[in-house]
C-alpha positions in Angstrom: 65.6 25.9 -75.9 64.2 28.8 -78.1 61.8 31.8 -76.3 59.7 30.5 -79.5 59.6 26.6 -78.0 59.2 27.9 -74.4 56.0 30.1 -75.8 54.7 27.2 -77.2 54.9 24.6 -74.5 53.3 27.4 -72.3 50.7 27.1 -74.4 50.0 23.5 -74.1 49.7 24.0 -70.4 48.0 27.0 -69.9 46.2 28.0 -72.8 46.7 30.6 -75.6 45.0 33.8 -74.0 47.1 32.9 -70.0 50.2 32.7 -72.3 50.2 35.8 -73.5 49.4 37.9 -70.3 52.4 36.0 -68.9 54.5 36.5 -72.0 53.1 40.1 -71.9 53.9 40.9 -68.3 57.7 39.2 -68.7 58.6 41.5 -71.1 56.3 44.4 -70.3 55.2 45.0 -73.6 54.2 48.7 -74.5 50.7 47.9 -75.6 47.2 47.5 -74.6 46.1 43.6 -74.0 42.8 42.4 -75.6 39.8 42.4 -73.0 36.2 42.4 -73.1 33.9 45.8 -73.1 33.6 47.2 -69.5 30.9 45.5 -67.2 32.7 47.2 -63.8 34.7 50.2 -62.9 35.5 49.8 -58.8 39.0 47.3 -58.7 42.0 48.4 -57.5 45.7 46.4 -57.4 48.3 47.7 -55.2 51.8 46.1 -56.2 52.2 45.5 -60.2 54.8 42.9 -60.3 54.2 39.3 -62.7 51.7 37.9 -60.3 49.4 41.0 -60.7 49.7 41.4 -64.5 49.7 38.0 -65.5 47.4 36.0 -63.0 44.8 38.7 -61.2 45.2 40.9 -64.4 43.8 38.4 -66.4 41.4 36.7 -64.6 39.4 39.6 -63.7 39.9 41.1 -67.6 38.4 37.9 -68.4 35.6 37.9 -66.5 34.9 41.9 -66.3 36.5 43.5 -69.2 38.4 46.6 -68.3 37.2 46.6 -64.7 40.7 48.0 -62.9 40.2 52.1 -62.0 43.4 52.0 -60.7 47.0 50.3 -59.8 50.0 51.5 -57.1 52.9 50.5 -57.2 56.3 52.2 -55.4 58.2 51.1 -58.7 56.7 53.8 -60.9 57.7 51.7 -64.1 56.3 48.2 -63.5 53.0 50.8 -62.4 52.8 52.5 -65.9 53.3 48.9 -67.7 50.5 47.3 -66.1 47.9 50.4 -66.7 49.0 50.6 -69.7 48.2 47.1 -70.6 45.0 47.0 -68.5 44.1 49.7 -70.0 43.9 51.4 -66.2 42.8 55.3 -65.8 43.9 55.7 -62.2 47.8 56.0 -61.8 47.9 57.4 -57.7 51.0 58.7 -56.5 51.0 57.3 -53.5 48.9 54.5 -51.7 46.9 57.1 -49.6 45.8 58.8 -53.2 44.5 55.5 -54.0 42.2 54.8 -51.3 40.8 58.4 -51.2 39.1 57.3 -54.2 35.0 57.4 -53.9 34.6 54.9 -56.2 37.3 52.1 -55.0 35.3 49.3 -53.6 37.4 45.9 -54.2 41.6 46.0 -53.5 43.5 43.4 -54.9 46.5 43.4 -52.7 49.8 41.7 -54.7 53.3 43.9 -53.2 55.7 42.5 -51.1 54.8 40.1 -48.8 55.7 41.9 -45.6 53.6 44.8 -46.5 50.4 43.0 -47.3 49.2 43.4 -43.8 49.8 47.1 -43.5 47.7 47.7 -46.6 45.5 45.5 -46.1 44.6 46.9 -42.6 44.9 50.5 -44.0 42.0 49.5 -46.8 39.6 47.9 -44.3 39.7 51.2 -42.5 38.2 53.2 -45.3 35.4 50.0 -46.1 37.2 48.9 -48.7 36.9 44.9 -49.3 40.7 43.3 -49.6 42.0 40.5 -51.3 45.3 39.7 -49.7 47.9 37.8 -51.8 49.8 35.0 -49.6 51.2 35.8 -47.0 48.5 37.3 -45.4 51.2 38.7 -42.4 54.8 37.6 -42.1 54.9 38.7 -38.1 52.5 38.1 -35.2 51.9 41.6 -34.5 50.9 42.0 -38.3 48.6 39.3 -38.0 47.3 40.8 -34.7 46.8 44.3 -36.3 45.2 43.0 -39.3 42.5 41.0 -37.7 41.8 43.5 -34.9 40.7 46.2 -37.6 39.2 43.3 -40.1 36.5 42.1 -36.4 36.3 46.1 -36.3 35.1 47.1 -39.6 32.4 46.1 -41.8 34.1 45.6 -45.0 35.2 42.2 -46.4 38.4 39.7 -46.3 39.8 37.3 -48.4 43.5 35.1 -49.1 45.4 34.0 -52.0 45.7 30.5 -51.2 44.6 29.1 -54.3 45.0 25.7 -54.1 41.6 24.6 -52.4 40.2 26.1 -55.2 41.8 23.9 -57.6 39.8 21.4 -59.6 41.5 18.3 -58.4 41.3 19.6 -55.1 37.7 20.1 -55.5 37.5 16.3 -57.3 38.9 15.0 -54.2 36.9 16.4 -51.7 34.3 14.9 -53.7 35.1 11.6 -54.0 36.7 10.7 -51.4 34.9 9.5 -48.3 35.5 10.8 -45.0 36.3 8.6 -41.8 35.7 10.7 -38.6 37.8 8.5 -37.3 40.7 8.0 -40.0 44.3 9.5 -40.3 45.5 11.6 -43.3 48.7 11.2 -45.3 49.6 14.0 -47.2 52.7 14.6 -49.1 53.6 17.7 -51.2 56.9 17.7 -53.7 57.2 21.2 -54.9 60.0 21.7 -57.8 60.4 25.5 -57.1 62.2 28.7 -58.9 65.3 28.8 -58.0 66.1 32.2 -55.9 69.1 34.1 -56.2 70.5 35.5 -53.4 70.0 39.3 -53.8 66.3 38.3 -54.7 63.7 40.6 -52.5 62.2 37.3 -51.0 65.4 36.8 -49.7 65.1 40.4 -47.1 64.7 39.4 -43.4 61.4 41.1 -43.3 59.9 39.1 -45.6 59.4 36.1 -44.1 62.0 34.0 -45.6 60.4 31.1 -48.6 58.0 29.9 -45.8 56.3 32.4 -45.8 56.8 33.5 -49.8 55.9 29.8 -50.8 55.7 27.0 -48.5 52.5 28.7 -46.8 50.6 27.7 -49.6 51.1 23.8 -48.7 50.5 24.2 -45.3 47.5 26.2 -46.2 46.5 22.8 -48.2 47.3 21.1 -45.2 45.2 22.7 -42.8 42.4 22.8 -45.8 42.1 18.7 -46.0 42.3 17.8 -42.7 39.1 20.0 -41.7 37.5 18.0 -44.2 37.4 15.7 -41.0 38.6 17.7 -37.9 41.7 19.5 -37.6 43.8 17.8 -34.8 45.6 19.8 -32.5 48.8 19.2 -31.6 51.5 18.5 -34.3 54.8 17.7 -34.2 57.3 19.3 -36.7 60.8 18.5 -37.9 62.6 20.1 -40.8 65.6 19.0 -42.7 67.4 21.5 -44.7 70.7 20.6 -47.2 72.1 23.5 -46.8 72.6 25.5 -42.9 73.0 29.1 -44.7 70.0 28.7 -46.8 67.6 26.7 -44.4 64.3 27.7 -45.9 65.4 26.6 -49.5 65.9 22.6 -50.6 63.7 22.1 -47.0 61.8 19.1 -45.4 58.8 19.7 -43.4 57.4 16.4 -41.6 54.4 17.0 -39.4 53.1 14.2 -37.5 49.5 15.1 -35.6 47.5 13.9 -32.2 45.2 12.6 -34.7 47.5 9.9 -36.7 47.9 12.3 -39.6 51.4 12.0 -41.4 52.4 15.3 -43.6 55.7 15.9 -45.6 56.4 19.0 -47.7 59.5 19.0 -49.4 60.6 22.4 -51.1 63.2 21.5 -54.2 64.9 24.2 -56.1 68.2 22.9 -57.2 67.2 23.8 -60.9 64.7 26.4 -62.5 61.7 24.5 -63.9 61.2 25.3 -67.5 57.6 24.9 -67.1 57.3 26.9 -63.9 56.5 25.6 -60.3 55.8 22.0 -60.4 53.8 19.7 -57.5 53.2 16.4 -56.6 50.7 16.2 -54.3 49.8 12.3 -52.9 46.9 11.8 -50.5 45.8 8.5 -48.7 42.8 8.9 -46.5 40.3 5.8 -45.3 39.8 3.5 -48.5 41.2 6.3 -50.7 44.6 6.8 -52.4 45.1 9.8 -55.0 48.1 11.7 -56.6 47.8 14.6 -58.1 50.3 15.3 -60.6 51.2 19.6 -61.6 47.3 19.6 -61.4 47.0 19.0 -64.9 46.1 15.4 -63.9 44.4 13.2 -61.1 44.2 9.5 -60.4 42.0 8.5 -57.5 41.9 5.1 -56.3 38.5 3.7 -54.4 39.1 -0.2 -53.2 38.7 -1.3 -57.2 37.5 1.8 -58.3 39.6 4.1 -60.6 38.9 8.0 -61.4 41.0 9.8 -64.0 40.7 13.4 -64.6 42.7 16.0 -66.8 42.7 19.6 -66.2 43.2 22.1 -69.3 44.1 24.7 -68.9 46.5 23.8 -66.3 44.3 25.3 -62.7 45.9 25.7 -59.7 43.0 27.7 -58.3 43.7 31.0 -59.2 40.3 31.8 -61.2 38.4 30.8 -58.1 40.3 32.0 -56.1 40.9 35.2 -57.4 36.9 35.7 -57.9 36.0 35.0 -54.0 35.0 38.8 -53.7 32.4 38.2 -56.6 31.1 34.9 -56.6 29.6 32.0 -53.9 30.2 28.8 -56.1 33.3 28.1 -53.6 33.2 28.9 -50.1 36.8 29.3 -48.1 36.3 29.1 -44.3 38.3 31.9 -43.4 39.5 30.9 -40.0 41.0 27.9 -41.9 43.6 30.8 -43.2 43.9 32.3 -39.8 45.1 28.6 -38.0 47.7 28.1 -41.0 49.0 31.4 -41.4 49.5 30.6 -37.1 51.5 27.8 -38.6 53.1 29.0 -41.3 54.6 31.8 -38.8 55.5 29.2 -35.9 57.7 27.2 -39.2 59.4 30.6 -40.1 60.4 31.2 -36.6 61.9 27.7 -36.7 64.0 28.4 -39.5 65.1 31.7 -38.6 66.5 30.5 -35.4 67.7 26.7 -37.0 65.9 25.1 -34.7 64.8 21.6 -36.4 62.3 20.2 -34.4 59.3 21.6 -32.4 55.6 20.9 -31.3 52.3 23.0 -31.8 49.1 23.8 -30.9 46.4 25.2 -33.2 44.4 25.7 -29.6 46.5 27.2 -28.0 47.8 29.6 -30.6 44.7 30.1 -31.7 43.9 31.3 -28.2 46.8 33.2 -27.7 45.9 35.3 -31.2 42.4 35.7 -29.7 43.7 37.5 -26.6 46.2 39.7 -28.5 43.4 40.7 -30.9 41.1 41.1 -27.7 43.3 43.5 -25.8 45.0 46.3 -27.8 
């Protein structure tokens, strides 16, 4: 299919003005991209790759107008195309340039994943408010650090884990009633990107795809069952296809203390020609509901039926990506803490193969607490 047919389709889905910072950012063009006059002067991005161009790039040129004062990046390249097309002033050097900046009050945080924690904790230092992209660590003793100076300092926090602040996600929590008492069954099918094997995600110290993608699901997961109290102990299997590539074409069943059933299942055995694609399915008390790419929602209630549509196609990111600047939607933050705990506990398991394993949000929880605690 033609570039021309792709661009097009894109634009059913996402919308003319998202289409064209991701069309933009693909091919780096050499131009500035429309925006709004100037209503703040005090964002910074560290890491210019796609995600930053196309997703925090635009959301915050849509709602600020020019409003990034500077952008770092170690690949000096994808540095200059981004200011260039966010019309940026600041180029730093380094990442130490960019934080002695007076006037460098919010840092949207978008490199590699296994150095979001080391900049994050090195902005926090200076009272500089961070918004960490997912992962928010890919090690303990990142997530250890990172916390310790985030209880230390005064300045602000916040993760990439956009789905909660999706609009079916947010439909659902609406309608659907909660039993303090009731199990949850939650399954996520993810048609991924496929990887290729020299791709960065693919480095040891990045975590392998758990952390790169599959944190976001388990991030779900831990999101919908506070709705009603987060069990505690859950038991995990995986099933991978393949033993060399055992965080790619992956199954994660969890089964909780709490009669809670969850099954994420990680598919890339094709590149999707519209880009990551979910299933999400959700049974809870007298309420069944699929969500389907969130672009649509069917929620069953007894005899009750709710459709919804979503257009442009929202995973989240605008909320998401605005949690320094607005209150409409409120993320508990420890929520991020107990499945980033998770998250890491799953890596670990498929670094070693190990296929089956139990855990314990209290005592990992507590075990983070005392490693925080004493330095």
């Amino acid at each position: 299919m033609s570039q021309a047919a792709k661009l097009l389709r894109f634009m059913a889905i996402y919308g003319p003005g998202r289409t064209i910072f991701k069309a933009a950012g693909r091919m780096r063009l050499p131009i500035a991209l429309p925006s709004l006059p100037r209503r703040r002067d005090d964002i910074g991005i560290v890491g210019c790759g796609q995600f930053a161009y196309a997703t925090i790039g635009y959301f915050l040129r849509r709602e600020f107008g020019r409003c990034v004062r500077s952008c770092y990046d170690v690949d000096a390249a994808a540095q200059a195309s981004l200011a260039r097309a966010l019309s940026v002033p600041g180029r730093p050097a380094s990442f130490e340039q960019q934080l002695d900046d007076a006037g460098l009050k919010t840092l949207y945080i978008a490199s590699n994943h296994a150095s979001h924690a080391d900049y994050a904790s090195l902005a926090l230092q200076r009272g500089i408010d961070v918004y960490v992209e997912k992962p928010i660590a890919v090690r303990h003793d990142q997530l250890v650090a990172l916390l310790r100076t985030a209880r230390s300092r005064r300045a602000r926090m916040w993760a990439g884990y956009n789905r909660p602040f999706a609009s079916a996600i947010l439909t659902l929590r609406r309608q659907m009633p909660i039993d303090p008492t009731g199990g949850f069954t939650l399954q996520c099918f993810v048609s991924g990107h496929r990887i290729a094997p020299d791709h960065w995600y693919r480095r040891p110290e990045e975590g392998t795809r758990i952390c790169g993608n599959v944190g976001h699901w388990l991030d779900l997961m831990v999101h919908v069952l506070a709705w009603r109290g987060l069990p505690d102990r859950l038991d995990i299997s995986l099933t991978w296809a393949d033993e060399r590539e055992p965080d790619d074409n992956l199954g994660i069943n969890i089964a909780s203390d709490r009669g809670d059933l969850v099954s994420v299942v990680l598919s890339s055995r094709n590149e999707p020609f519209e880009g990551i694609n979910e299933t999400i399915c959700v049974q809870h008390g007298e309420t069944t509901c699929k969500i389907d790419d969130f672009r649509r929602l069917v929620l069953w209630r007894g005899a009750q039926r709710l459709r919804r549509r979503y257009w442009p196609k929202d995973v989240g990111h605008r909320l998401a990506i605005l949690q320094p600047f607005q209150n409409r939607v409120v993320r508990d933050w420890h929520e991020v803490e107990l499945s980033t705990l998770l998250m890491l506990h799953i890596a670990e398991m498929v670094r070693v193969r190990r296929r089956q394993s139990f855990f314990s949000f209290q005592d990992s929880w507590a075990t983070l607490r005392h490693d925080i605690e004493i330095p």
